[in-house]
C-alpha positions as CSV (number, residue, x, y, z in Angstrom):
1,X,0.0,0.0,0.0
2,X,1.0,3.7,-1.0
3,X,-0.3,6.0,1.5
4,X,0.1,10.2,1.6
5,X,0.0,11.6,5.3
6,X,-1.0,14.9,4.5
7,X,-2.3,16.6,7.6
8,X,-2.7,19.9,8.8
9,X,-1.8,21.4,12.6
10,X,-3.6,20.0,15.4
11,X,-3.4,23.8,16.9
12,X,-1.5,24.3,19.8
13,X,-0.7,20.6,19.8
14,X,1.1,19.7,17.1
15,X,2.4,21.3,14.3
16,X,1.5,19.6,10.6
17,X,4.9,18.6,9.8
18,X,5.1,16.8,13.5
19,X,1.5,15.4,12.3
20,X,2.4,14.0,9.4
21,X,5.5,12.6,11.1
22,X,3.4,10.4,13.6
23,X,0.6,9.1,10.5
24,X,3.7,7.8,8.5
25,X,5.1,6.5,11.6
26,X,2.0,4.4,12.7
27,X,1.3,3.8,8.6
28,X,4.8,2.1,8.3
29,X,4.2,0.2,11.6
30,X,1.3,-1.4,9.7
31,X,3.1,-2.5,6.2
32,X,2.3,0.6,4.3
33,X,4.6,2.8,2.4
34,X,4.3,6.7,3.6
35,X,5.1,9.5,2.1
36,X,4.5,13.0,4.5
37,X,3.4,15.7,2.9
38,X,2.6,18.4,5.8
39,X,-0.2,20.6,4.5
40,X,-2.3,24.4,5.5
41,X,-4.3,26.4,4.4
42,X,-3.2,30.3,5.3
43,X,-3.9,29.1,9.1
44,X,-1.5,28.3,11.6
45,X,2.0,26.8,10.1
46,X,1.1,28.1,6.5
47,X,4.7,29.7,6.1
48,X,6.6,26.7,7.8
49,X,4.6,24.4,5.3
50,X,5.2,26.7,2.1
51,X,9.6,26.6,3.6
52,X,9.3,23.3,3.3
53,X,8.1,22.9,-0.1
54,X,9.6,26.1,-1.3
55,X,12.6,26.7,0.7
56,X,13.5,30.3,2.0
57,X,14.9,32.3,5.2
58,X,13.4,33.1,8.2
59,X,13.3,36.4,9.8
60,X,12.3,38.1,13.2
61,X,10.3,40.8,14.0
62,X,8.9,41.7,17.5
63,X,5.0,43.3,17.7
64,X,1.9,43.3,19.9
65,X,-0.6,40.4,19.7
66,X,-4.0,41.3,19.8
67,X,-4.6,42.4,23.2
68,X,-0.6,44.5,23.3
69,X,1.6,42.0,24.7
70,X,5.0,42.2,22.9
71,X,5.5,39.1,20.9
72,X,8.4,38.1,18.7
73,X,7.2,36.7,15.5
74,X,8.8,34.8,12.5
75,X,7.9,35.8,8.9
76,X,9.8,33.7,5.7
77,X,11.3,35.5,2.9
78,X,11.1,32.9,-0.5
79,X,13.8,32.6,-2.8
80,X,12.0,34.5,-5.6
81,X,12.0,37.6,-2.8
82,X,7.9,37.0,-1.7
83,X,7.5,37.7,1.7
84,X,5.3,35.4,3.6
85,X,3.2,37.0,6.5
86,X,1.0,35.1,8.6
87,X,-1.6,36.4,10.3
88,X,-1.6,33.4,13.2
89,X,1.8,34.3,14.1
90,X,0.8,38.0,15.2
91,X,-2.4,37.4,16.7
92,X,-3.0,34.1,17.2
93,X,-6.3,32.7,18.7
94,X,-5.7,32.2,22.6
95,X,-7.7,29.5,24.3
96,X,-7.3,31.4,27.3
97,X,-8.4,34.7,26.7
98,X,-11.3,35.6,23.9
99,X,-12.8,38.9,23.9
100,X,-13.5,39.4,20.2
101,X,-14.7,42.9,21.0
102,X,-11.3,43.7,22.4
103,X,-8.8,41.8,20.1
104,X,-7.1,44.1,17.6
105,X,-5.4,43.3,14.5
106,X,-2.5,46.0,14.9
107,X,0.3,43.3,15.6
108,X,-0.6,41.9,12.1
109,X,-0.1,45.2,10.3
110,X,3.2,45.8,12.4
111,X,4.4,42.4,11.1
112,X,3.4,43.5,7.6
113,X,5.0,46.9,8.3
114,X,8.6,44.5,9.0
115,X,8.3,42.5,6.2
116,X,7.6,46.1,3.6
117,X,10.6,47.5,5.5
118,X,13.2,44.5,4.1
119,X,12.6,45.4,0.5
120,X,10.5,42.0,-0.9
121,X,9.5,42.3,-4.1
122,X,5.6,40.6,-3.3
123,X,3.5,39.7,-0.5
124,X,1.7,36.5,0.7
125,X,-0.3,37.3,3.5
126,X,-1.1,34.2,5.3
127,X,-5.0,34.7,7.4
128,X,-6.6,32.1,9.5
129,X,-6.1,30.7,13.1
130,X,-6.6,34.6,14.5
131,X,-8.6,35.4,18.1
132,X,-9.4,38.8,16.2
133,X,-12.7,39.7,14.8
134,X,-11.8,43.4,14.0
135,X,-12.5,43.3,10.0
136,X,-8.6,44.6,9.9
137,X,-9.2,48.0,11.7
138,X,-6.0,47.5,13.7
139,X,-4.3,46.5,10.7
140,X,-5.4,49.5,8.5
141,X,-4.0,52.1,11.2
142,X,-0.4,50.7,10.5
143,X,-0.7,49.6,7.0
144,X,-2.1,52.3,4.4
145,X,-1.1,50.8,1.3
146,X,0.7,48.0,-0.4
147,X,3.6,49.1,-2.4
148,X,4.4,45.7,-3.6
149,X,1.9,42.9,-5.3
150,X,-0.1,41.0,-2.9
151,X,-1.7,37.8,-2.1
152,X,-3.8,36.7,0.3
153,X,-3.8,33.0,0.9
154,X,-7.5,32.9,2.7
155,X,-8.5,29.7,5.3
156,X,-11.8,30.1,4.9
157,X,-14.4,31.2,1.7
158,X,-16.8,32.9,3.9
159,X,-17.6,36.7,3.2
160,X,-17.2,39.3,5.8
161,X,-20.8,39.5,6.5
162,X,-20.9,36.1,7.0
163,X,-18.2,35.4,9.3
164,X,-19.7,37.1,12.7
165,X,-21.9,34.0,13.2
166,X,-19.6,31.3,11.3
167,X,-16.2,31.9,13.3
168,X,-17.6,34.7,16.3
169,X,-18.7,31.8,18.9
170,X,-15.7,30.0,18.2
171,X,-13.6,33.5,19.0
172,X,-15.8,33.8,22.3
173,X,-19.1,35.7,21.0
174,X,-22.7,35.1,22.4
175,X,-25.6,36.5,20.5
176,X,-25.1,39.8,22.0
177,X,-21.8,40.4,20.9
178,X,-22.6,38.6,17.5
179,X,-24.8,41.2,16.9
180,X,-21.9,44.0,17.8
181,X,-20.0,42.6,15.2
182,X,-22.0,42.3,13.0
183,X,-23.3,46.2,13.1
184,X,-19.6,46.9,13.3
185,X,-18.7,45.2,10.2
186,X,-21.7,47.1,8.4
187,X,-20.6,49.9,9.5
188,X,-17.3,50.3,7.6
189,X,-17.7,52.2,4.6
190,X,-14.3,51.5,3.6
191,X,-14.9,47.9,3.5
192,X,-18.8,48.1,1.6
193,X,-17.4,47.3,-1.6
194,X,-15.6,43.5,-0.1
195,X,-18.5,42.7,2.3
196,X,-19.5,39.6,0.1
197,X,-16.7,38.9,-1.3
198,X,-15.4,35.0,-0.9
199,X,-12.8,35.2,1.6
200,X,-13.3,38.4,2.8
201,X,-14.1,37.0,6.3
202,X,-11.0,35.0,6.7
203,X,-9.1,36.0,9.9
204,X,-11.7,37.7,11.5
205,X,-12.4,40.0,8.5
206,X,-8.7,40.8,7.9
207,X,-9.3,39.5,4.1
208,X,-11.8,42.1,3.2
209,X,-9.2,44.8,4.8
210,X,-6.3,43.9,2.5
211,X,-8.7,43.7,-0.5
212,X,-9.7,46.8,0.1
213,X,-5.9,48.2,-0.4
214,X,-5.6,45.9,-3.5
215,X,-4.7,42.8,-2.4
216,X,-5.7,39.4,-4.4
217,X,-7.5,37.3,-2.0
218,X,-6.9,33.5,-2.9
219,X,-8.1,30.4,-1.4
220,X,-5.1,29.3,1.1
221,X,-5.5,25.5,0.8
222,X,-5.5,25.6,-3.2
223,X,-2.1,27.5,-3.2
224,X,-0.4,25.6,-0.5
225,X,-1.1,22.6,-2.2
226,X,-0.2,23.7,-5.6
227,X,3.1,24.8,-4.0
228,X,3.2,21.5,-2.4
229,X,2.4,19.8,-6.0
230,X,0.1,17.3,-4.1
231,X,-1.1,14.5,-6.2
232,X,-3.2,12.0,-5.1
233,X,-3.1,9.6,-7.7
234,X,-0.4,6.9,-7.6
235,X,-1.7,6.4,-3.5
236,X,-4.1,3.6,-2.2
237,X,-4.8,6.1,1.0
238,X,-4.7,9.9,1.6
239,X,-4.9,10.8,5.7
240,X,-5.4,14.7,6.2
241,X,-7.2,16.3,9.4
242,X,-6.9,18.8,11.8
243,X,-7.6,19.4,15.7
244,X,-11.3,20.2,14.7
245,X,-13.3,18.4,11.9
246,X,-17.0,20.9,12.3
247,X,-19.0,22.7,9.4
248,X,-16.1,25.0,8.5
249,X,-13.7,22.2,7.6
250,X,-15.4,22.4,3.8
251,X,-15.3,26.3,3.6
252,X,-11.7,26.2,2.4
253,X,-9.8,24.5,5.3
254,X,-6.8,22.6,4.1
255,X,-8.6,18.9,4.8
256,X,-11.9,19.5,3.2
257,X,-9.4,20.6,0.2
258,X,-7.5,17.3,0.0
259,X,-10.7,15.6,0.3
260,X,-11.9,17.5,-2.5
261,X,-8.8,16.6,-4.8
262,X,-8.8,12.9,-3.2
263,X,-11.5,12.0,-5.3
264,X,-11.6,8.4,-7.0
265,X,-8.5,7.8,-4.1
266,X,-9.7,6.0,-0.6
267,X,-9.6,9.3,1.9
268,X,-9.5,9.5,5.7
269,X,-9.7,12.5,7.4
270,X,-9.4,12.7,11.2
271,X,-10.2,15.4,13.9
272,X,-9.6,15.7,17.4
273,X,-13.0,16.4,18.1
274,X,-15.7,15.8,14.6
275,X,-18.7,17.6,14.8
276,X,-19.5,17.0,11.5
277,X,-18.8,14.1,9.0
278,X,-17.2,14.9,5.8
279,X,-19.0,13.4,2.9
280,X,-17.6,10.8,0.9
281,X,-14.6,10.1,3.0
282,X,-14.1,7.9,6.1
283,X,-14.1,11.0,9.1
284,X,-12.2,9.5,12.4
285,X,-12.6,11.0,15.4
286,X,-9.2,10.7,17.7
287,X,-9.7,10.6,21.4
288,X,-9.9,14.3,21.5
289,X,-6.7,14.3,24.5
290,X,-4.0,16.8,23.2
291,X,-1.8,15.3,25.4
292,X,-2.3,11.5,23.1
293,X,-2.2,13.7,20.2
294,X,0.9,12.1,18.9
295,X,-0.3,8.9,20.1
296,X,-3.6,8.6,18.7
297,X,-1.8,9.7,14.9
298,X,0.3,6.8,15.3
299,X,-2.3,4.6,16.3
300,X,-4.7,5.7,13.3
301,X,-2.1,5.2,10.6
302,X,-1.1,1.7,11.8
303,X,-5.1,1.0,11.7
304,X,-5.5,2.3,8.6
305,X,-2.9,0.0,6.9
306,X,-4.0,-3.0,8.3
307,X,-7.0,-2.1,7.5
């Protein structure tokens, strides 16, 4: 058997190349023949994933996360001279403090504002995995313009007047503070012109921001995994998953994209925790205990071999 172990990051657990390291492990265990392909989406991990298949250099720059703490932050420069800025590395989501009427964006544009300051010669802004639901307005008050080309590689598809009730509960909004976001969001008449455009949501409205100043906004998964030329054909399995398998998985989220290019290929994708099933592949539910993360990957390879 040929198998592909192309996961993305459990987050805050492990990261996708570590992932994809434990299904090969577990796959060889059980007579199989791996190959790891570590995959994202413009989530967490999307510039170590794209250094991997692309090469590159990282560099440092310290900003604010989205509630002011100082944070140093990695960005990768690619041979060709594209800077690659992700959004997760700024402002990540944190578990342990979600206020999504606080959380400001402004340690993303000051990460942006580093990269501009080396000289690249294009952008690939990298959005998903953020605790900010802002629709960029901390971004905009350090970033004005875009001097260089830019993309944005986008996590999800959903449009910025979607996104307040898609990602807000999951970013600590009840009803009320839905609401608040959503009148917010309205309410930007610099941003009227992207409120339904696909994408425009992703990281907490950030997408619609940098459209705005003239960025490209592109689906994440389908460029990583261009860059990552993955091919499923010439493999009797594909395993891809990530900490959370739930109704966003197929809005542009690196596994529902595998799936999708997985067809006429047997395809298991695993969560964590699976709220919801994704149709037409075998969806495995781990034991949902980050700290048998590693453990439960290994285990589900070797199954899925012997099986």
């Amino acid at each position: 058997m040929r198998a592909l172990a192309c996961p993305a990051s459990l987050k805050g657990v492990l990261d996708a190349p570590a992932a994809a390291a434990a299904l090969a492990e577990g796959l060889r265990a059980g007579g199989a023949e791996a190959v790891e392909l570590p995959v994202a989406d413009g989530g967490e991990g999307t510039a170590e994933v794209l250094r991997l298949a692309l090469g590159g250099e990282w560099r440092q720059a310290d900003v604010q996360d989205a509630f002011g703490r100082p944070r140093s932050v990695r960005w990768l420069l690619l041979p060709d001279g594209t800077a690659v800025v992700e959004s997760a590395a700024a402002v990540p989501l944190d578990p342990e403090r979600l206020d999504p009427l606080a959380a400001s964006s402004r340690g993303y544009g000051e990460l942006v504002a580093a990269a501009l300051a080396e000289g690249p010669t294009g952008l690939l802004l990298c959005l998903g995995g953020t605790g900010t639901m802002d629709a960029g307005a901390g971004l905009l008050e350090v970033v004005g313009e875009l001097p260089v080309p830019a993309r944005v590689a986008c996590d999800v598809t959903a449009t910025l007047a979607a996104v307040p009730r898609i990602f807000g509960p999951q970013k600590g909004a009840g009803p009320a503070e839905v609401a608040e976001l959503e009148r917010r969001f309205a309410a930007r008449e610099e941003l009227a012109l992207f409120q339904h455009e696909p994408g425009g949501g992703a990281g907490g409205g950030l997408g619609a921001a940098l459209a705005s100043l003239g960025a490209e906004l592109v689906p994440g998964a389908g460029l990583v995994l261009d860059a990552a030329r993955f091919d499923a054909s010439g493999y009797d399995l594909v395993v891809t998953g990530e900490g959370r398998v739930d109704a966003t998985t197929a809005l542009g989220k690196a596994p529902g994209e595998v799936a999708r290019r997985s067809a006429g290929t047997r395809c298991a994708v695993f969560g964590g925790v699976v709220e919801v099933e994704i149709p037409g592949v075998e969806t495995i539910a781990l034991s949902g205990d980050p700290a048998r993360a590693r453990e439960d990957l290994v285990a589900l390879g070797r199954d899925l071999a012997l099986a």
